[in-house]
C-alpha positions in Angstrom: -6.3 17.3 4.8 -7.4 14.6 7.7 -8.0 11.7 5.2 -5.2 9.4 6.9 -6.9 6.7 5.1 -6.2 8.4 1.4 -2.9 9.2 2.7 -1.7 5.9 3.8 -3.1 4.7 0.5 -1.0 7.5 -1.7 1.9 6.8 0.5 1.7 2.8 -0.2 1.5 3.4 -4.1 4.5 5.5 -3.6 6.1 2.5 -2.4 5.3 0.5 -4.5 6.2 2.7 -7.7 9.5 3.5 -5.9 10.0 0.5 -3.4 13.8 1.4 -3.5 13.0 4.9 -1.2 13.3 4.6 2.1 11.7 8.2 2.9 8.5 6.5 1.7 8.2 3.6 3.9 9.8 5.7 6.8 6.8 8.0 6.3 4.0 5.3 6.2 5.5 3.6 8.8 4.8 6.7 10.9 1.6 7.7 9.5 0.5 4.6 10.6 1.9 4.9 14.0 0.2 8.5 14.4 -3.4 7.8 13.6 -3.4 3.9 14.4 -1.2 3.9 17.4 -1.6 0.1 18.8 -2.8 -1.4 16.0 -1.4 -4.4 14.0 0.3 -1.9 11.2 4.2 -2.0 12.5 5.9 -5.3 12.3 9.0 -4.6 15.0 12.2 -6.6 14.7 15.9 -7.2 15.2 16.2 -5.8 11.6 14.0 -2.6 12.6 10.5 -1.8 12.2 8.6 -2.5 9.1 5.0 -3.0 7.5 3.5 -6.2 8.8 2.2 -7.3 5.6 -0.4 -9.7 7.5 -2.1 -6.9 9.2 -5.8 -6.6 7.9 -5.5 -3.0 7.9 -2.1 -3.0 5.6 -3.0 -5.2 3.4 -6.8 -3.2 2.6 -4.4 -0.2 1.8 -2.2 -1.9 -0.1 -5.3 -3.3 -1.8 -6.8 -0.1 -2.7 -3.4 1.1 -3.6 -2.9 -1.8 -6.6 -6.1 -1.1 -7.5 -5.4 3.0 -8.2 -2.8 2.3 -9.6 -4.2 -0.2 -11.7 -6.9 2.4 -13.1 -4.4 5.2 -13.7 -2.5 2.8 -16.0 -5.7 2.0 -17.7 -6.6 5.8 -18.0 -3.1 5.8 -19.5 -4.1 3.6 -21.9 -1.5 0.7 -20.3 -4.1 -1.8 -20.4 -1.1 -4.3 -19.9 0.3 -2.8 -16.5 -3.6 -2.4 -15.7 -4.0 -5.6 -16.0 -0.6 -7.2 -14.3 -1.5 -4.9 -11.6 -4.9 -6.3 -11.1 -3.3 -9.4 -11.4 -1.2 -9.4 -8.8 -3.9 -7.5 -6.5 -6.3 -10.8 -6.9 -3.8 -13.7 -6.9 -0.7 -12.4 -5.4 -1.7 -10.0 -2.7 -5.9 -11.6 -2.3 -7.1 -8.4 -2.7 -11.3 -9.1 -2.8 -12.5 -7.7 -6.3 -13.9 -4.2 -6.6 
């Protein structure tokens, strides 16, 4: 719908629900590419291309993507996963609180 922000977000809790599919991270490796083209996003080497983790832009995404995911497991009434997932936002990941 033109939200490549929301997209790259859905796309990143994807990957992290199902890290073990490859058609995820191949598609928000080149979401990224399409609307950030040049940025800091795509990490490229002798093992292929991948999510550089240290990019500011990534890691906000990733950031607001732990943090959805975190409230939909609280809406679930998984106040445990809500919490290990806010958990590792803050500590793990330094995700700045909401």
């Amino acid at each position: 719908m033109g939200d490549f922000r929301q997209a790259s977000v859905v796309l990143t809790e994807g990957v992290l629900l199902d890290p073990g599919q490859p058609r995820l991270s191949s598609e928000l490796l080149d979401l990224y590419r399409q609307t950030e083209p040049g940025s800091c996003a795509e990490r490229e080497s002798a093992a292929g291309r991948s999510l550089n983790m240290d990019c500011p832009l990534v890691k906000e995404r990733l950031c607001a993507a732990l943090r959805d995911l975190a409230h939909l497991a609280a809406a679930a009434g998984m106040a445990d996963v809500a919490a290990l997932g806010e958990g590792m936002a803050s500590r793990e990941m330094g995700c700045p609180p909401e």
